[in-house]
C-alpha positions as CSV (number, residue, x, y, z in Angstrom):
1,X,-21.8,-2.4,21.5
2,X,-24.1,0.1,23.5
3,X,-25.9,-3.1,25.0
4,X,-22.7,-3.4,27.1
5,X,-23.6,-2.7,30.7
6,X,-20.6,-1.0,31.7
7,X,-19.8,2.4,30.8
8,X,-17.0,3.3,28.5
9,X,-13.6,3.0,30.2
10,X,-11.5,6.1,30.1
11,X,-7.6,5.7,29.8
12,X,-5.4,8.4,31.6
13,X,-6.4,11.5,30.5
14,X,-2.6,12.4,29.0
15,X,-2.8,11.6,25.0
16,X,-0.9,8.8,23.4
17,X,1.3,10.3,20.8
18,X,0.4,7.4,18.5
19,X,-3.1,4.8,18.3
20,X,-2.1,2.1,15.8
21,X,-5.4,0.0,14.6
22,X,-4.6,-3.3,13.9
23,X,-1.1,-5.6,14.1
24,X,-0.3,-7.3,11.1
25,X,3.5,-7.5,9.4
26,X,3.2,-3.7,8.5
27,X,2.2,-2.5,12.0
28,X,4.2,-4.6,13.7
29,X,7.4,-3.6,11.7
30,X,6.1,0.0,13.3
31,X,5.6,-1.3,16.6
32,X,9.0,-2.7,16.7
33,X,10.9,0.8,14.7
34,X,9.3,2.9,17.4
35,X,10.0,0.6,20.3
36,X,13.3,2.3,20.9
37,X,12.4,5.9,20.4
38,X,11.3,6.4,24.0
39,X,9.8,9.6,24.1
40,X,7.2,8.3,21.9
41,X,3.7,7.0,23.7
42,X,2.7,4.1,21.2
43,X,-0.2,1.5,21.7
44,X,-1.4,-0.8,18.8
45,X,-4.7,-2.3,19.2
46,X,-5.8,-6.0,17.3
47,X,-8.7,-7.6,17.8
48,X,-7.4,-11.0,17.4
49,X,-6.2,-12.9,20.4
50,X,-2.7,-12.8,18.8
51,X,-0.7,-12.3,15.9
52,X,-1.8,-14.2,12.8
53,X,-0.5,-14.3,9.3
54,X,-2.3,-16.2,6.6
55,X,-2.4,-19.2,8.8
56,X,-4.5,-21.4,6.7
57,X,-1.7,-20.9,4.0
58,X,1.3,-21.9,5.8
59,X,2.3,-24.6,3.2
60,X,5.0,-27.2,3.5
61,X,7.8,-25.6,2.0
62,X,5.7,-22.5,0.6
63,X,8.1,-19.5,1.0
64,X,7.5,-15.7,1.0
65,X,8.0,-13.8,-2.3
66,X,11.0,-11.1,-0.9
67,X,14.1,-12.0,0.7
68,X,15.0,-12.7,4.0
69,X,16.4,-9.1,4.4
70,X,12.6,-8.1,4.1
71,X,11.9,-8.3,7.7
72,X,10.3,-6.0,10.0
73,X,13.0,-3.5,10.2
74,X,16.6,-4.3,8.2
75,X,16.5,-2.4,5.7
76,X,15.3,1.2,8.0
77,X,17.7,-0.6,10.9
78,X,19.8,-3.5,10.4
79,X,21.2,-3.3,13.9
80,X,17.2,-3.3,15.0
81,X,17.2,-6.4,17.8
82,X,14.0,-7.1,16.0
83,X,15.6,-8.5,13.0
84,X,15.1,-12.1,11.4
85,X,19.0,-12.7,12.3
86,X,18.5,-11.5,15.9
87,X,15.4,-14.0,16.0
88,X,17.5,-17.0,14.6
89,X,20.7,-16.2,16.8
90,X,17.8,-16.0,19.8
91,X,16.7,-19.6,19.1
92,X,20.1,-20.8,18.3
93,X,19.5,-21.4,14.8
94,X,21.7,-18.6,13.1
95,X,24.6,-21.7,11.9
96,X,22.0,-24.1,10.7
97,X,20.5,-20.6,8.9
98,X,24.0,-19.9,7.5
99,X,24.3,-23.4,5.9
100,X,21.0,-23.9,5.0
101,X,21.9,-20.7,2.4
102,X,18.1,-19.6,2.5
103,X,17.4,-16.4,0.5
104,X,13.0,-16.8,0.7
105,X,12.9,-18.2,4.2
106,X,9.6,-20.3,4.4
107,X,6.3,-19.0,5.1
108,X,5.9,-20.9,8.4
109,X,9.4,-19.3,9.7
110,X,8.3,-16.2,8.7
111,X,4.8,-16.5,10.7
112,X,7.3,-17.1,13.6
113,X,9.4,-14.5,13.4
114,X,6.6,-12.1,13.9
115,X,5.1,-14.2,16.4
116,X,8.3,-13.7,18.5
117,X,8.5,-9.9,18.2
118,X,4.8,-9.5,18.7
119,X,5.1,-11.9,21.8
120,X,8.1,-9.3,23.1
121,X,6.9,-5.8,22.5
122,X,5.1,-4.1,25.1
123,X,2.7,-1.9,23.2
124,X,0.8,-4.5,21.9
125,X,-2.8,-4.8,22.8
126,X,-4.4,-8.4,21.6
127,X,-8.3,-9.0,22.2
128,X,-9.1,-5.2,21.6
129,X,-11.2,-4.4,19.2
130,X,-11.7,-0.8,17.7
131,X,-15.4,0.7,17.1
132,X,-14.7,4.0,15.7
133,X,-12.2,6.6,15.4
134,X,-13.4,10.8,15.9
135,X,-11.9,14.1,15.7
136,X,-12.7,15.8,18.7
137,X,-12.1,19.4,17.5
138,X,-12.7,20.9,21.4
139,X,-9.3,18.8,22.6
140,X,-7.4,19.3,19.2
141,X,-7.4,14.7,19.5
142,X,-7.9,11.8,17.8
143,X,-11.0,9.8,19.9
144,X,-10.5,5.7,19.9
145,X,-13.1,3.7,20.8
146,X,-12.6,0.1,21.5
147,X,-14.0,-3.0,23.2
148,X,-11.9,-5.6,24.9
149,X,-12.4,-8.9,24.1
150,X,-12.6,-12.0,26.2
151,X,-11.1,-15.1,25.6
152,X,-14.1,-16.4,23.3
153,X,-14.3,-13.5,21.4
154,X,-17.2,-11.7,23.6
155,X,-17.1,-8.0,24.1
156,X,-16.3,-7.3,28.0
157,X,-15.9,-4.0,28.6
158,X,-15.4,-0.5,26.8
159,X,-12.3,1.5,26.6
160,X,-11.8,5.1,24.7
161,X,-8.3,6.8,24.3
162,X,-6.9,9.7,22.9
163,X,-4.3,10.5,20.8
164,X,-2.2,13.1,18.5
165,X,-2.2,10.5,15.7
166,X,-3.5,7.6,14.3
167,X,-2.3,4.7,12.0
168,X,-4.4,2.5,10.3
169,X,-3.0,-1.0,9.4
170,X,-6.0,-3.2,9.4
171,X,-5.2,-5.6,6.2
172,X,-6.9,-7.5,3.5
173,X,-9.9,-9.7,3.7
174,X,-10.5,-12.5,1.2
175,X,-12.1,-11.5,-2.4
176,X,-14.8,-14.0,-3.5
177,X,-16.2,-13.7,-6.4
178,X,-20.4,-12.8,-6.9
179,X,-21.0,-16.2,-8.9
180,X,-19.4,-18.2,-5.5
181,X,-20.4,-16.3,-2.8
182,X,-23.8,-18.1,-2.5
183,X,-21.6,-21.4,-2.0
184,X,-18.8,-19.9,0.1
185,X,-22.0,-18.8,2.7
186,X,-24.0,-22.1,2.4
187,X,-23.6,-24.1,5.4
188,X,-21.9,-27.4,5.3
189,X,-20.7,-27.3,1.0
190,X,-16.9,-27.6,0.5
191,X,-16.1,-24.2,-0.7
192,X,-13.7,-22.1,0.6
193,X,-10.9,-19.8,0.2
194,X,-7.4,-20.3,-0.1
195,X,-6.9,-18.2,3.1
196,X,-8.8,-21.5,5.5
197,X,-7.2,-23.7,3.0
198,X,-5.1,-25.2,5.9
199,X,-8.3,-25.5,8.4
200,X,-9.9,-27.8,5.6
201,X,-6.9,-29.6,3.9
202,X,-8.2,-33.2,5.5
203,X,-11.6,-32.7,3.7
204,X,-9.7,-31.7,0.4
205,X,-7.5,-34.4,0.1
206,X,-10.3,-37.3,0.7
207,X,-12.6,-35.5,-1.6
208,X,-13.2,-37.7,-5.3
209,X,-12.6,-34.1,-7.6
210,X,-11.1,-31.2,-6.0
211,X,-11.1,-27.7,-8.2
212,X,-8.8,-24.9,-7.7
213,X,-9.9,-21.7,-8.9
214,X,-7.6,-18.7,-9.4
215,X,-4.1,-18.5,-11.4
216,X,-1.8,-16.5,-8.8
217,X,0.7,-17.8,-6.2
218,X,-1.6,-19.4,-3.5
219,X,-3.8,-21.0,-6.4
220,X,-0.5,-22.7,-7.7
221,X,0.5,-23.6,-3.8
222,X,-2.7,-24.8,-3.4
223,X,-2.8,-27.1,-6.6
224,X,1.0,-28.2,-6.0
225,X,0.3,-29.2,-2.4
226,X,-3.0,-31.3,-3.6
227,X,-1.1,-32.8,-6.5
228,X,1.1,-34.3,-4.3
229,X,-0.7,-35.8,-1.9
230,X,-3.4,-37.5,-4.2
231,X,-2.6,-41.1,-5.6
232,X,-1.0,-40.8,-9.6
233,X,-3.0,-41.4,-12.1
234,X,-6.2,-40.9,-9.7
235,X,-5.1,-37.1,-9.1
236,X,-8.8,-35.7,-9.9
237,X,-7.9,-32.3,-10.5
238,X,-9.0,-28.7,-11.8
239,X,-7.3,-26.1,-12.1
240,X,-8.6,-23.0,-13.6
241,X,-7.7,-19.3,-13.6
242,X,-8.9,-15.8,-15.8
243,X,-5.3,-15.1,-16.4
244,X,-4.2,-16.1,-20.2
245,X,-1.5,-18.5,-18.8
246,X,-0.2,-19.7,-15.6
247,X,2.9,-17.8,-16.0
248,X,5.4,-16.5,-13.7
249,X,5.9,-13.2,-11.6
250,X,8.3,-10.1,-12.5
251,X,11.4,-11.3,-10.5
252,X,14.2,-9.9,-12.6
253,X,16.6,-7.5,-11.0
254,X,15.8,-4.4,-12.9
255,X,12.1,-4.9,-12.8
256,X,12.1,-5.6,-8.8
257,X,13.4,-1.8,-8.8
258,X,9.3,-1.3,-8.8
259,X,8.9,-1.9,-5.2
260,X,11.7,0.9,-4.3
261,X,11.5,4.4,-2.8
262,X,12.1,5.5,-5.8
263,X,9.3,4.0,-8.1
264,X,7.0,4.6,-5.1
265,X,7.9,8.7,-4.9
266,X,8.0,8.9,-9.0
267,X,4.2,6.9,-8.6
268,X,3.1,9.3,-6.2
269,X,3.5,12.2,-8.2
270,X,1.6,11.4,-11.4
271,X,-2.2,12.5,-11.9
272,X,-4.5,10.2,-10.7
273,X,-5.6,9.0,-14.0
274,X,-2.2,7.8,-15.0
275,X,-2.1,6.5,-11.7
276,X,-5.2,4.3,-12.2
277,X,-4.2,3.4,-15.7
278,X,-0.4,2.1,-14.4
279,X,-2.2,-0.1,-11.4
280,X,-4.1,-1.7,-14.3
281,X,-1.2,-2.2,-16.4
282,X,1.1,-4.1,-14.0
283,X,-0.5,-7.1,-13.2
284,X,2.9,-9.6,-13.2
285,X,4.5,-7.7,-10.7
286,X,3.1,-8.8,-7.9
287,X,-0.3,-11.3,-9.6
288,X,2.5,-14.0,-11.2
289,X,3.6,-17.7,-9.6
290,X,6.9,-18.1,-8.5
291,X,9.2,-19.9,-11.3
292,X,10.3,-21.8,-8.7
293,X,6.5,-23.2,-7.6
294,X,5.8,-23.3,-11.3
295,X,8.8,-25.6,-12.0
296,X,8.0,-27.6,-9.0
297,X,4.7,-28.4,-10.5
298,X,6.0,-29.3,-14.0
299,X,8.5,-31.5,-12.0
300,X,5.6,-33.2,-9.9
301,X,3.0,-33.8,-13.4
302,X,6.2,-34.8,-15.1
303,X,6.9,-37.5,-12.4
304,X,3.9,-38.9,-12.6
305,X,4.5,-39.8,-16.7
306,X,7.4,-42.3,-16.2
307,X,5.5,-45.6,-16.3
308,X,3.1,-44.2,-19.1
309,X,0.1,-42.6,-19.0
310,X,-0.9,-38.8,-17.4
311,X,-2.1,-37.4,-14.1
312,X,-5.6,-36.7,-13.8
313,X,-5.0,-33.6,-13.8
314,X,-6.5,-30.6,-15.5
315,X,-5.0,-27.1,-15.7
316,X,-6.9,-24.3,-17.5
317,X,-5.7,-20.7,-17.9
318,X,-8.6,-18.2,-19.4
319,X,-11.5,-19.5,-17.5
320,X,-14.0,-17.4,-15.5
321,X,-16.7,-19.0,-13.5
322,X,-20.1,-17.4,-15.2
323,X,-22.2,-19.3,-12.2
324,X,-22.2,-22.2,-9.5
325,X,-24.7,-24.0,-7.7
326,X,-25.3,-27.5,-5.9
327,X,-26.5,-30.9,-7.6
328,X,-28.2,-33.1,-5.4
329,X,-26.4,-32.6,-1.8
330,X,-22.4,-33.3,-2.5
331,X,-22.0,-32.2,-5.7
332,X,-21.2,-28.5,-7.3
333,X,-21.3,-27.7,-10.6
334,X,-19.2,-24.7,-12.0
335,X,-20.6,-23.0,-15.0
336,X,-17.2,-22.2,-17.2
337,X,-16.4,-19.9,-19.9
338,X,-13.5,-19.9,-22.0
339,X,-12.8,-16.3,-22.4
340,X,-10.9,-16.7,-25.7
341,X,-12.8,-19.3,-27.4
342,X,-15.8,-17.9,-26.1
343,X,-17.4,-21.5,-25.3
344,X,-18.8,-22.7,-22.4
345,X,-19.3,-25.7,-20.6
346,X,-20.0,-27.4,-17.3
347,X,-17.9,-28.6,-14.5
348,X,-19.2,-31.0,-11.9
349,X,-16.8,-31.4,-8.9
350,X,-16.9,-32.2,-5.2
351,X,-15.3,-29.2,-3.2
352,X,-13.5,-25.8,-4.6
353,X,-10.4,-24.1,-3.1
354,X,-11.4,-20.0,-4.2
355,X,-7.7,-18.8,-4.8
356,X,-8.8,-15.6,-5.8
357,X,-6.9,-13.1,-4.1
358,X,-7.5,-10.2,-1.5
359,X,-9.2,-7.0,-1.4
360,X,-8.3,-3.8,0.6
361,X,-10.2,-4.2,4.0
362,X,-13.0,-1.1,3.6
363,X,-12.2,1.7,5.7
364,X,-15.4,3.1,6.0
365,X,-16.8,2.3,9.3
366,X,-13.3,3.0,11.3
367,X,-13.4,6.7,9.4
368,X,-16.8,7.1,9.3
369,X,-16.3,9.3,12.6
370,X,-13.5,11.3,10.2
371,X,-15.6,11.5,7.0
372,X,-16.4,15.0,6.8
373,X,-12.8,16.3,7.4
374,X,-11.5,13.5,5.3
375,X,-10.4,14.5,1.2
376,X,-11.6,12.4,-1.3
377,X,-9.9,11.7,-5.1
378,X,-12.2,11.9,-8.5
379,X,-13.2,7.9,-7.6
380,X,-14.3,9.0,-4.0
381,X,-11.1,7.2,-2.8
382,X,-9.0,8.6,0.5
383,X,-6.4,11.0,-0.7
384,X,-3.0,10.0,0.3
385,X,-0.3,12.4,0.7
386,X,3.7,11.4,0.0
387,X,3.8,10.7,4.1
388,X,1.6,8.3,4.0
389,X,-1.2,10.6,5.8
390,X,-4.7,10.7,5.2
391,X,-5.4,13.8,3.6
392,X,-7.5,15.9,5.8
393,X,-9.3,19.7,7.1
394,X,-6.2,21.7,8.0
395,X,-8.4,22.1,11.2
396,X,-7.3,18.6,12.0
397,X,-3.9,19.4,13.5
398,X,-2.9,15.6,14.1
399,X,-2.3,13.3,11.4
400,X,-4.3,10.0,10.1
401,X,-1.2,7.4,8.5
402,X,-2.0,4.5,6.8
403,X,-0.3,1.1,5.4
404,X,-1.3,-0.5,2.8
405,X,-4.6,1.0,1.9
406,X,-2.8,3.5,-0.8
407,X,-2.1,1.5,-3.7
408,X,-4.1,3.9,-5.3
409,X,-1.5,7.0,-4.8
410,X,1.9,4.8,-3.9
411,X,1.4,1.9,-5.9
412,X,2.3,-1.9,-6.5
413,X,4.8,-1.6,-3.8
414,X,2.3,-0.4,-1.3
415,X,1.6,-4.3,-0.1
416,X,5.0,-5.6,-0.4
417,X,6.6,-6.8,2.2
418,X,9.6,-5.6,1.3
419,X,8.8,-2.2,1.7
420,X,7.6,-2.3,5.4
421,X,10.5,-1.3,7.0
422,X,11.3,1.5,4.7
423,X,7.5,2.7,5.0
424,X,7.1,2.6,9.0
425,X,11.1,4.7,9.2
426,X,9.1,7.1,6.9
427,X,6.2,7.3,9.5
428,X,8.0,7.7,12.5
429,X,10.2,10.2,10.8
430,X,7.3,12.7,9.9
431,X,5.3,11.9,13.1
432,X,8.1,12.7,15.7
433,X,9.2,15.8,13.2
434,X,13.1,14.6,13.9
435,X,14.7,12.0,11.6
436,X,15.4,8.9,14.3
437,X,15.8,6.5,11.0
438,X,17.8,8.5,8.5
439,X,16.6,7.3,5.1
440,X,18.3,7.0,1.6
441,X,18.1,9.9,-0.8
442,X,18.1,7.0,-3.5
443,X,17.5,3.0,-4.1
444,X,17.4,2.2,-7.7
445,X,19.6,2.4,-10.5
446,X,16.5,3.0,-12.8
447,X,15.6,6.6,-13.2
448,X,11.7,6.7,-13.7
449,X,11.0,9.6,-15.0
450,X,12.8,12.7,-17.1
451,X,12.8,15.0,-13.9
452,X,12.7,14.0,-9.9
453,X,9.8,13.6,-8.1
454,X,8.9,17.0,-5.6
455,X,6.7,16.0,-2.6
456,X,3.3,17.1,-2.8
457,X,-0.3,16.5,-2.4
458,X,-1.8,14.1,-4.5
459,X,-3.9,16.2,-7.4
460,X,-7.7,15.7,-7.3
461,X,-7.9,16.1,-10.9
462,X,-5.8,15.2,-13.7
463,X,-2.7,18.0,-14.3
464,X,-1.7,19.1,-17.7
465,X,2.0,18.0,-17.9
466,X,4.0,20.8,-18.3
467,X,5.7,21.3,-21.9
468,X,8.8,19.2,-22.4
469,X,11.9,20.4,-24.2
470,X,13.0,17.6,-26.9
471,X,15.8,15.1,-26.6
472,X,19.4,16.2,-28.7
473,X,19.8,13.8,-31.6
């Protein structure tokens, strides 16, 4: 951005007390839990020209994974007037809610729930887009520099703030797999991922053989949506995934206690090995289908077998794609191995939805500025500390926060939804040193672990466990 003719604009020299970088669901649900607290300067900078959650996979009918009481900011403040209930009783809709007796509202209503609190709350900034973050050591501040955006996207002028603190809440981005990427990138071949899915449906549904790769929730959204828009027995459809089965997520009551406080604390404080190894371990909590998207699949093949016959229609768990390319100009051709069998084959088709999931958004340029104050695990990862602060130089007095980049010292609960709430009343808690959302002391009925959780820092290396006295016959 140095190209920019005009000189970096400075804000008012008095420091914000908060910078949040980016506005998605988890900085938004702290936007709106530190709306009310008004001695507390907040501004949260996007550089999108307004909110936007996985638009291209607003679905008919596709619904979000947690319940309705998963909003921005019921379960830290219920009486919050930026709840999902205040939304619906703003629009008139809270009857029609009622009867309707939704517990998984629909995607789409989600999307505009947020829209409407992002489209209230004053300390958003849409269109701005943040270059780098510093420590300036002389001013005892966090230093943000960011470019404004014009309607098109452009860069239009320079701004710098400063700040006590800093919150990064920046996302995802789309995974694509090395064998694909090549095809994602050409210009003009029907490959994309499940994120655009929405932005390319029209091409999907008129292409002759349409693939689907990737065995998770938006792969079998994906599939469902394409199976029933495609004439039966003329269906022309793939679907393939690494997974051993298509089979469906964690959902019962005692194993949802994963996404707690509680689990999140106990995670927290185990050596970073058994950390890694856990992650690893825990795939169907949060990498499963929906039972309810799975049986609404079966229901659609199964429909589609009363006057004889079966769909065109291919599913395939245990697949990975080895290599792709083009044939001729239309055509790809997926090179498949069965990871089982161990056989291989071909698979010619004429477009490819990539439902392969989401990666942590890398941090590095935005803390690149902060790199040599910033603590680093055994796998050169940010340490995390129970607060949800970057762990940095004590000679950085204000504190670096982060959602959902700390899967790897919170765990599987770190990009749930249904944790927002909980996590941004932690946040402002710790940052204004006061307790403005009084939190509970405990939320599960399962104790994990034989002794409670203390608060601490997490360990860089692995800790002896300390011995253990043996359970009474």
């Amino acid at each position: 951005m140095s190209s920019l003719p005009n000189p970096p604009h400075q804000e008012p020299e008095a420091p914000r007390d908060l910078v949040g970088i980016g506005v998605g669901p988890f900085n938004l649900s702290l936007a709106a839990l530190a709306h009310p607290l008004a001695e507390l300067d907040a501004v949260f900078y996007e550089q999108r020209p307004g909110f936007d959650w996985h638009s291209g996979l607003l679905i008919d009918d596709a619904t979000i994974q947690v319940p309705f009481l998963a909003d921005l900011v019921t379960l830290a403040d219920p009486a919050s007037p930026w709840s999902f209930l205040n939304y619906l009783k703003s629009r008139d809709r809270l009857f029609p809610f009622y009867f309707a007796e939704r517990f998984h509202i629909r995607r789409a209503e989600y999307d505009a729930y947020c829209r409407w609190v992002a489209g209230s709350l004053p300390g958003l900034r849409f269109s701005h887009q943040v270059d780098a973050v510093r420590w300036n050591s002389e001013r005892d501040l966090f230093e943000v520099d960011f470019t404004r955006l014009d309607a098109d996207g452009e860069a239009e002028s320079l701004g710098r703030t400063y700040t006590r603190n800093v919150v990064l809440g920046v996302g995802t981005v789309p995974h694509v797999p090395d064998p694909l990427r090549p095809l994602v990138e050409a210009p003009g071949v029907p490959v994309v991922h499940a994120a655009d899915y929405l932005d390319h449906r029209d091409a999907f549904l008129a292409a002759e053989h349409v693939t689907v790769v990737g065995s998770g929730q938006s792969g079998a959204e994906v599939f469902l949506d394409l199976l029933r828009h495609r004439p039966a027995g003329r269906e022309k459809l793939h679907w393939i995934g690494r997974s051993e089965a298509f089979t469906p997520m964690e959902y019962s009551k005692l194993g949802l206690e994963h996404f707690t406080p509680d689990h999140t604390r106990y995670f927290h404080a185990l050596t970073e090995p058994v950390r890694d190894r856990l992650i690893a371990s825990q795939g169907r909590l949060h990498r499963g289908i929906d039972s309810d998207t799975i049986a609404a699949i079966h229901d659609e093949l199964y429909r589609r077998t009363l006057h004889g016959g079966w769909p065109d229609a291919v599913l395939t768990p245990g697949v990975q794609v080895r290599t792709a390319g083009r044939i001729a100009t239309t055509k790809i051709e997926l090179h498949l191995e069965h990871i089982q069998q161990g056989s291989r084959t071909r698979l010619a088709t004429d477009a490819v939805v990539l439902a392969t999931g989401y990666r942590e958004r890398p941090l590095g340029r935005l803390l690149a500025g902060l790199d040599p104050y910033l603590r680093r695990d055994n796998s050169e990862r940010p340490r995390v500390d129970e607060r949800f602060r970057l762990v940095l130089d004590p000679s950085v007095t204000g504190s670096a926060y982060v959602q959902n980049a700390e899967l790897h010292t919170h765990g599987v609960g770190a990009p749930d939804l249904g944790l927002a709430a909980w996590r941004s009343a932690a946040i402002l808690n710790s940052l204004t040193g006061k307790e403005p959302y009084p939190l509970p002391a405990r939320t599960a009925f399962t104790t994990f672990g034989l002794e409670r959780s203390e608060e601490r820092v997490p360990s860089q290396t692995g800790q002896r466990p300390r011995q253990l006295t043996p359970l009474a016959d």
